[in-house]
C-alpha positions in Angstrom: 0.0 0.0 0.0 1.2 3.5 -1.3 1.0 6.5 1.1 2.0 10.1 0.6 2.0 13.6 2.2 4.5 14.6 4.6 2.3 14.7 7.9 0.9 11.1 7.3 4.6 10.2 6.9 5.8 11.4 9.7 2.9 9.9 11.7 3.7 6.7 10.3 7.3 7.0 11.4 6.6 8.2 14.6 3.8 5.6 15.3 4.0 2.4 12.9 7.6 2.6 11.9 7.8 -1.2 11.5 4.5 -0.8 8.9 6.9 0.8 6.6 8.7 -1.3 3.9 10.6 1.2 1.6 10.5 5.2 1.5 10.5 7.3 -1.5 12.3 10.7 -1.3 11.7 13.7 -4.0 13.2 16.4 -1.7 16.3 16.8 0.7 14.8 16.9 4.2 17.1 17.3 7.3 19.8 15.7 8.7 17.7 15.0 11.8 15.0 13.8 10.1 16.8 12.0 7.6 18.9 9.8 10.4 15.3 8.6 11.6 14.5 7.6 8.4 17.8 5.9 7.8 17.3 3.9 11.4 14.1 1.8 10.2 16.8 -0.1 7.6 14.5 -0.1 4.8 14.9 0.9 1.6 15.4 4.4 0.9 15.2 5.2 -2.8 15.6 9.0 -4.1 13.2 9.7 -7.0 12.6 12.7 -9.6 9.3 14.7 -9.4 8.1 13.3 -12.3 8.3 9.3 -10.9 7.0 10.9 -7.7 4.0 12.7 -9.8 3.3 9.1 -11.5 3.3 7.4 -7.7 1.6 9.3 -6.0 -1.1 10.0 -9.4 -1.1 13.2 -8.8 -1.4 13.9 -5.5 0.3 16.1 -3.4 3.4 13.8 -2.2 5.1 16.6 -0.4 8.3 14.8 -1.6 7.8 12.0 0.9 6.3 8.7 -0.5 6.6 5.1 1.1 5.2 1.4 0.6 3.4 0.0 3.8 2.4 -3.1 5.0 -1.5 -3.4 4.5 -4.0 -2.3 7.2 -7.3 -4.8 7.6 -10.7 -4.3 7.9 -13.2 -5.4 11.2 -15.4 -7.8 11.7 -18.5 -6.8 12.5 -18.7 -9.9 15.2 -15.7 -7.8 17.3 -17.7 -4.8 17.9 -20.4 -6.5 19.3 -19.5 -5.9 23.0 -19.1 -1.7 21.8 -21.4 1.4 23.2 -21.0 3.5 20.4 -20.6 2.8 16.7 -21.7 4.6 13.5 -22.9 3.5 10.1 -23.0 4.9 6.5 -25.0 4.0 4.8 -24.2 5.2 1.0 -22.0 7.5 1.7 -19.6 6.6 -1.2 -16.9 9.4 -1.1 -13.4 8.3 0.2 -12.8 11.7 1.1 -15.8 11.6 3.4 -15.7 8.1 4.7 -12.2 9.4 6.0 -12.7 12.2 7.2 -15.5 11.0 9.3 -13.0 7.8 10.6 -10.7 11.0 11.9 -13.7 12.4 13.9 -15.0 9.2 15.1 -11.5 8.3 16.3 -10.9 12.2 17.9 -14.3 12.0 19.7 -14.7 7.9 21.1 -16.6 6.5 18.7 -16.1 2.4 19.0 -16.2 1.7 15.1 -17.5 2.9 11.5 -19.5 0.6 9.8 -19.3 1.2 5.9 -22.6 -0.3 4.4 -23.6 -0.8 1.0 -20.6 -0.4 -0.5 -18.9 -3.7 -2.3 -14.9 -2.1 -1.8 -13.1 0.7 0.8 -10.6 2.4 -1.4 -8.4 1.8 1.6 -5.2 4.3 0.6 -7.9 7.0 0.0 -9.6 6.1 3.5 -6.1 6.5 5.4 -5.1 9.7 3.8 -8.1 11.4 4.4 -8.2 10.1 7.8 -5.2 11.6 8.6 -4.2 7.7 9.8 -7.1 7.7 11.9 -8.3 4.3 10.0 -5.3 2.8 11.5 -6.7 3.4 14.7 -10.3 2.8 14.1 -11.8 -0.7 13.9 -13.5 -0.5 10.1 -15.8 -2.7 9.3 -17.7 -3.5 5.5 -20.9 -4.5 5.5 -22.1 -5.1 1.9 -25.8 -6.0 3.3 -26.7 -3.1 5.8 -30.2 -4.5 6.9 -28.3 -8.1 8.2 -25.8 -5.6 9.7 -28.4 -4.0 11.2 -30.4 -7.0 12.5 -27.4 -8.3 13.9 -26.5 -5.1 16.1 -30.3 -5.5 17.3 -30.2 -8.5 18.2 -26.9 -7.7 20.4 -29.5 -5.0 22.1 -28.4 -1.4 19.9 -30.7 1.0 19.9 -30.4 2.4 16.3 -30.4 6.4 15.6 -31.0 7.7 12.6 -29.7 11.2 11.7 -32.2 13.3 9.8 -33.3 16.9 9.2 -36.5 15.9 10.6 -36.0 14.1 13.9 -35.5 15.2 17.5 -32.9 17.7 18.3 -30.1 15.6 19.6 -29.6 17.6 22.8 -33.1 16.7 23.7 -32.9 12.9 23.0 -31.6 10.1 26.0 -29.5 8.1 24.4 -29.4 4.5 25.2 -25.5 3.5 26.3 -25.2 0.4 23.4 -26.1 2.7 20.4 -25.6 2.7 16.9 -25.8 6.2 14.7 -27.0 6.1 11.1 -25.5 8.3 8.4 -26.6 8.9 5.4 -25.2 10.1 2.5 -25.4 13.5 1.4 -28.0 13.0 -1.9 -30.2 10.4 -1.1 -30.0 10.7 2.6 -31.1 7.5 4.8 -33.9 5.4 2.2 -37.4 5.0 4.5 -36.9 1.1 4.8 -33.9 1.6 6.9 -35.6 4.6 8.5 -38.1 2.4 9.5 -35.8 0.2 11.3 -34.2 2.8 13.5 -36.0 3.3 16.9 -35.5 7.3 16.7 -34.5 10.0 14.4 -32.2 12.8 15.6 -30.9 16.2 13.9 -28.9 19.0 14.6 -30.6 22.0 14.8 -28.8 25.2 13.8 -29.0 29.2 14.5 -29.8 29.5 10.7 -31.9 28.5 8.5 -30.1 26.0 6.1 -30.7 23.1 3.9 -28.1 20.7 5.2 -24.3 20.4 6.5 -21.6 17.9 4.3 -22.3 14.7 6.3 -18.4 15.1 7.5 -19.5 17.9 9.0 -22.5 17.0 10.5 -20.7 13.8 11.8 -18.6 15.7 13.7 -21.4 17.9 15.3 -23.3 14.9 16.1 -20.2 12.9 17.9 -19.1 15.7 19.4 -22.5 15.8 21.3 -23.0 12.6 21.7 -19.8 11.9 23.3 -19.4 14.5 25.2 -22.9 14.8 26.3 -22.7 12.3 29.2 -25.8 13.7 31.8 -28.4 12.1 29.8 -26.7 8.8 28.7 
């Protein structure tokens, strides 16, 4: 697995050095940083903008580029014994599944359930996590109805986020809950809707149609979390 950008470089050497196999430099970095580098004892091969344009496909490498071992996803089965886990359900964007990962992880969320979607675009997921997904137990789940019978059955409560439930500082949440996602066109489809026990929102000081559902996910976690008298 490629990885790129200088900050989820660094992390990875700070934090999973022994994930790295071989580094790719397009830029002279410091003597300092350089003798960290050198002390993992992989290979360190220096490589031209161009090769480092063509690896990365055109992302912004930063001039630091490296192969890494292959992060796994969850199964569902392990999160059973969780309090708090969170599905999307078609949400599709890479950019969005990660950046969501990165707020679960920063807030306490137990694990992201990715539904209806066949394949996680894993690299994507990690960069815009900001490594987060390392961190975060992932899980697919292809089917989300069996996904979400099975949390039931394991005694979930099931939230749904929409524009026209309860305001989410109003609600008591149950401690073993699930919070549904959806995406940001279609929203949450009524048959799932109708398996959810409660619908919560976010009101805000303006009128407005609807924040990205990173954003939202945030706002919602955030008060969830952190929102501990009426749990």
């Amino acid at each position: 697995m490629l990885i790129y950008g200088k900050q989820l470089f660094l992390y990875l050497l700070s934090r999973y050095p022994k994930r790295i196999q071989s580094i790719y430099l397009a830029k002279e970095c410091d003597k300092k940083l350089f003798s960290s580098i050198a002390k993992l004892g992989v290979k360190i091969e220096r490589v031209d903008e161009k090769k480092a344009q063509a690896m990365a496909k055109g992302g912004n490498h930063q001039g630091f580029l490296a192969e890494i071992l292959p992060f796994g996803l969850t199964p569902l089965s392990s999160l059973k014994r969780a309090n708090f886990l969170v599905m999307l359900f078609g949400v599709t964007d890479m950019g969005n599944i990660g950046a969501i990962i990165r707020s679960a992880y920063a807030f306490g969320v137990d694990g992201v359930i990715v539904a209806n979607l066949k394949d996680l675009k894993l690299e994507q997921v990690l960069r815009a996590s900001s490594a987060a997904a390392l961190e975060m137990p992932i899980v697919l789940a292809p089917n989300a109805h069996d996904a979400l019978n099975e949390l039931k059955l394991e005694n979930f409560s099931v939230y749904a986020a929409d524009m026209n439930g309860e305001n989410v500082l109003d609600v008591k949440l149950d401690k073993k809950k699930l919070l549904i996602l959806g995406s940001e066109g279609e929203g949450i489809p009524n048959r799932v809707l109708e398996k959810c026990d409660k619908k919560i929102c976010i009101k805000t000081a303006r009128e407005f149609d609807s924040l990205n559902v990173s954003a939202a996910a945030a706002v919602l976690f955030d008060r969830i979390c952190n929102d501990k008298g009426k749990e």
